[in-house]
C-alpha positions in Angstrom: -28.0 -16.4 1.0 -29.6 -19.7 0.7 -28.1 -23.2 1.3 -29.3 -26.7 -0.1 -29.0 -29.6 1.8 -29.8 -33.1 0.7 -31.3 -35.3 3.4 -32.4 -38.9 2.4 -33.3 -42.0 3.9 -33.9 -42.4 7.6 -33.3 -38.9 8.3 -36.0 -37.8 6.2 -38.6 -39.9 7.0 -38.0 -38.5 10.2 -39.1 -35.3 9.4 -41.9 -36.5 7.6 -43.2 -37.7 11.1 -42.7 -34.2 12.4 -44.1 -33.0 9.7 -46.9 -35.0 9.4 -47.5 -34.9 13.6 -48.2 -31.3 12.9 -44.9 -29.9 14.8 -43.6 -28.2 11.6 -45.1 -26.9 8.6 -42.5 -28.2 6.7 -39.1 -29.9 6.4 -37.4 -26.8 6.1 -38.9 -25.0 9.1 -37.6 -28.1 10.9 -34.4 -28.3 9.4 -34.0 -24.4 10.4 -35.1 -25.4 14.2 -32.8 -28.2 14.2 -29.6 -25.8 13.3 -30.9 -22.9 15.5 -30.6 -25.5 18.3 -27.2 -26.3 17.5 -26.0 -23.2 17.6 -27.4 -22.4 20.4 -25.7 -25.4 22.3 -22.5 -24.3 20.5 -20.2 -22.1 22.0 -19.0 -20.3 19.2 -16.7 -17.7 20.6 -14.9 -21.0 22.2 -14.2 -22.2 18.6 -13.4 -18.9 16.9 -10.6 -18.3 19.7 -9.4 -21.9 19.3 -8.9 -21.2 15.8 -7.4 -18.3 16.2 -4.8 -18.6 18.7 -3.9 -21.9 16.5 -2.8 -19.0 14.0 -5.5 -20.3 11.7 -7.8 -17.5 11.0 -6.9 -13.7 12.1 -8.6 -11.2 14.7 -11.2 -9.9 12.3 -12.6 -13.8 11.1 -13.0 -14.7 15.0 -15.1 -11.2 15.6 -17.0 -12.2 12.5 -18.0 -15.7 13.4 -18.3 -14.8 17.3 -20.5 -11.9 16.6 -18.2 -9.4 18.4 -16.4 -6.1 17.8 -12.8 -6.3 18.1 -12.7 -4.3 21.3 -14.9 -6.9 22.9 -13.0 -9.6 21.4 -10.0 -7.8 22.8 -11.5 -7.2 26.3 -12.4 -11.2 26.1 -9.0 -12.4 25.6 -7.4 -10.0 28.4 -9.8 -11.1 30.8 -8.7 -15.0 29.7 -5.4 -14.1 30.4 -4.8 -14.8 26.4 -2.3 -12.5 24.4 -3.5 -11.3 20.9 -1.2 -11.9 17.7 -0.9 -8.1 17.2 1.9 -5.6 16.6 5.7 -6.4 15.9 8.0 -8.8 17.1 11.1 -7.6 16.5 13.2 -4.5 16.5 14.6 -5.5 12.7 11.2 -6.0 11.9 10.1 -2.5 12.8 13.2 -0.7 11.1 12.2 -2.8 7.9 8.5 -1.3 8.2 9.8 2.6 8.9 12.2 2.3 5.6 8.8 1.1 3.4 7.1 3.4 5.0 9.1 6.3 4.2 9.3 4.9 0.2 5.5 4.3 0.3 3.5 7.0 -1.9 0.0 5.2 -1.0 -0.8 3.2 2.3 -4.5 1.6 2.4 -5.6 1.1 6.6 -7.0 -2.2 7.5 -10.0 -1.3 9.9 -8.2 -2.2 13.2 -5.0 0.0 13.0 -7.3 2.8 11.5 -9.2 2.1 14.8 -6.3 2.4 16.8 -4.8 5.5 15.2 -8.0 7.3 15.2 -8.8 6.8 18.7 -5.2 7.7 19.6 -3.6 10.3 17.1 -7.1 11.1 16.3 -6.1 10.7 12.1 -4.4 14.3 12.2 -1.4 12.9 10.4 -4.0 12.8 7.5 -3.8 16.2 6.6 -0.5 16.5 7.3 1.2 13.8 5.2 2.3 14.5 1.6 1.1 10.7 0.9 -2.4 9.2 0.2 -4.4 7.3 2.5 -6.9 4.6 1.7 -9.9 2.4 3.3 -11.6 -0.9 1.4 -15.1 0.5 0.9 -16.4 -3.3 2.4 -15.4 -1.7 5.8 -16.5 1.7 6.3 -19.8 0.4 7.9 -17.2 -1.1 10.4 -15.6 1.6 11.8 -16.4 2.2 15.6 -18.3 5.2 16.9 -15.2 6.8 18.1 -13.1 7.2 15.1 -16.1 7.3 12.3 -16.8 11.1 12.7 -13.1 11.9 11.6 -12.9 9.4 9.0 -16.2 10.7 7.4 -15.0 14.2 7.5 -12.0 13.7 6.0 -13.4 11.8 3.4 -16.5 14.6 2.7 -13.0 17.2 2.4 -12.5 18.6 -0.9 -8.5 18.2 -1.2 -8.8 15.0 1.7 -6.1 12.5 1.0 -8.0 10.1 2.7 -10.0 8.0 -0.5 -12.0 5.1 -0.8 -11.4 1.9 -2.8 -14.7 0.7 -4.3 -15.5 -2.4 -7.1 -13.1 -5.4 -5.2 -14.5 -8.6 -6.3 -14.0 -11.8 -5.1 -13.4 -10.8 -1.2 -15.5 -13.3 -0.3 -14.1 -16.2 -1.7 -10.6 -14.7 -0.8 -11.7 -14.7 3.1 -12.8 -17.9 3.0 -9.8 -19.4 1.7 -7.3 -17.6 3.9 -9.4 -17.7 7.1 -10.1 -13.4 7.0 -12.7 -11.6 7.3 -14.7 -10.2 4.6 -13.5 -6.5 5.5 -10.0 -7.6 5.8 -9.9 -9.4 2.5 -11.0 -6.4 1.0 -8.4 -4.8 2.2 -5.8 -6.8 0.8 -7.2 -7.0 -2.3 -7.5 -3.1 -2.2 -4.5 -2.4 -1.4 -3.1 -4.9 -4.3 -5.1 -3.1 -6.7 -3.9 0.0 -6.4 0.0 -1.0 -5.1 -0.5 0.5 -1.4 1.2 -0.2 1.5 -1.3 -2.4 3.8 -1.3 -1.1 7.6 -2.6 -4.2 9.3 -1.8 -5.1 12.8 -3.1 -8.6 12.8 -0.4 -11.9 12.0 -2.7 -13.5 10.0 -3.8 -10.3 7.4 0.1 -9.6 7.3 1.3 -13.0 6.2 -1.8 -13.6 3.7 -1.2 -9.6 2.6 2.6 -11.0 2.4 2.3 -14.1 0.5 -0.1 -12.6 -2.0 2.8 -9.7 -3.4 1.9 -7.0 -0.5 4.0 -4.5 1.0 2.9 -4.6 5.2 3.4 -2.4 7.9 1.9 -2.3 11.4 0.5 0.8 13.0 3.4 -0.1 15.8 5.5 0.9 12.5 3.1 3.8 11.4 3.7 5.3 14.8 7.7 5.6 15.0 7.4 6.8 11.8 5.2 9.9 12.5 7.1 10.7 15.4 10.2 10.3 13.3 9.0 12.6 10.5 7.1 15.4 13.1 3.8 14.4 11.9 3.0 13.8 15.8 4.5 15.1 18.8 6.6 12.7 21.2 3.4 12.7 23.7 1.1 11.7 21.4 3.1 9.1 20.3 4.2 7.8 23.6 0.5 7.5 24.6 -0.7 6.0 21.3 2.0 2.9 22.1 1.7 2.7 25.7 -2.0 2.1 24.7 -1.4 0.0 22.3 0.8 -2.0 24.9 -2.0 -2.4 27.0 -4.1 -4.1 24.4 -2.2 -6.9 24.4 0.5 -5.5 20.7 3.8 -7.0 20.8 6.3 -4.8 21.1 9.9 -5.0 20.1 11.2 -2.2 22.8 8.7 -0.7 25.3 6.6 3.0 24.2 9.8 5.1 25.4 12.6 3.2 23.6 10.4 3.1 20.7 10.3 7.4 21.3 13.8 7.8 21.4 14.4 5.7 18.7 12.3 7.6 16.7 13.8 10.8 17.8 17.0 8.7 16.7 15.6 7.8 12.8 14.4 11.8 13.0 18.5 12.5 13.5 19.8 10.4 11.0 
């Protein structure tokens, strides 16, 4: 991608010295100096989390701009004593995401609860679901180590009902405007083009997903509801919130509540 910028005046007589003092070959090898200094005397991960804990941008943007996965960014606001805008804030909330759920024929998986899932269900519900299950192409090249060898193989299966969403346009400019990342955007925008429920764990993708017609849940949500519907056993489940907990997800009741009122739901 290339930028233009118009410098004039004294600025660019400036760099006419330097140029002409033999310290750069050209104007734009010293305009590319002058912003690699910048940003080297910039601390960027400062900003991103400024703007983020303002609510401003989500998870995924500040990984983007700070160069860092979201386990690292994770990791970096634990050990600031910071609390991530994850999970589910209230109990009504929750109830409201199990009942969409339920109804829900396609769900498309935002990369961080996919994450999540994968490293702690380890995606088994997959092939024991009756629905479909989705992924923006844009972030496939983003999925961690852990969790990519089961998404690939249940994407190579011949009657997987894990799919791919290919040809969204416009994610870019659609990040940029609601302060997401490129990967997230995609998955809203996926997930709008083919009517899915979004899994998304992140404040920011949820409200955007919201605001722009989409049907949200959180993986918090995802969980009860698999437990509820014996697509994963009460330890599994258990585990997958207590580590979830220990991320830094809001919770509405603590992982063994949550159990038993999933074994609750699973009654009625």
């Amino acid at each position: 991608m290339t930028t233009t910028i118009e410098i004039d005046g004294y600025l660019e007589r400036k760099l006419d010295l330097l140029v002409g003092l033999g310290l750069y070959a050209t104007k734009s090898e010293a305009v590319r100096d002058a912003v690699r200094r910048l940003l080297e005397q910039t601390d960027i991960t400062k900003i991103a989390l400024d703007m983020y804990l303002k609510g401003s941008v989500s998870l995924g943007f500040c990984c983007e701009i700070a160069d860092l996965s979201c386990d690292e960014m994770l990791a970096l606001l634990q050990r600031r004593g910071l609390k991530p805008k994850l999970g589910v804030e209230s109990l009504g909330e929750l109830e409201s995401e199990v009942k969409a759920i339920e109804s829900a024929d396609s769900l498309l998986f935002e990369l961080l609860p996919l994450a999540v899932l994968g490293r702690y269900l380890k995606l088994d519900f997959v092939s024991l679901s009756e629905k479909s299950f989705f992924i923006a192409e844009q972030q496939l090249d983003e999925i961690p180590f852990d969790t990519r060898r089961s998404v690939l193989t249940l994407l190579g299966g011949d009657e997987s009902r894990l799919s791919v969403v290919k040809g969204i346009r416009g994610a870019e400019e659609f990040a940029a405007k609601n302060g997401l990342s490129i990967g997230e955007a995609s998955s809203v925008l996926s997930a709008l083009k083919i009517k899915a429920l979004l899994i998304s764990d992140d404040q920011r993708v949820r409200d955007v997903a919201r605001i722009s017609g989409c049907a949200v849940a959180s993986s918090v949500s995802f969980i009860v509801y698999l437990l509820s519907s014996n697509k994963t056993s009460e330890r599994e489940a258990r585990f997958a919130l207590e580590s979830e907990f220990s991320l830094g997800y809001s919770l509405p009741l603590t992982p063994t509540e949550l159990s038993a009122l999933a074994q609750k739901l699973k009654g009625g």
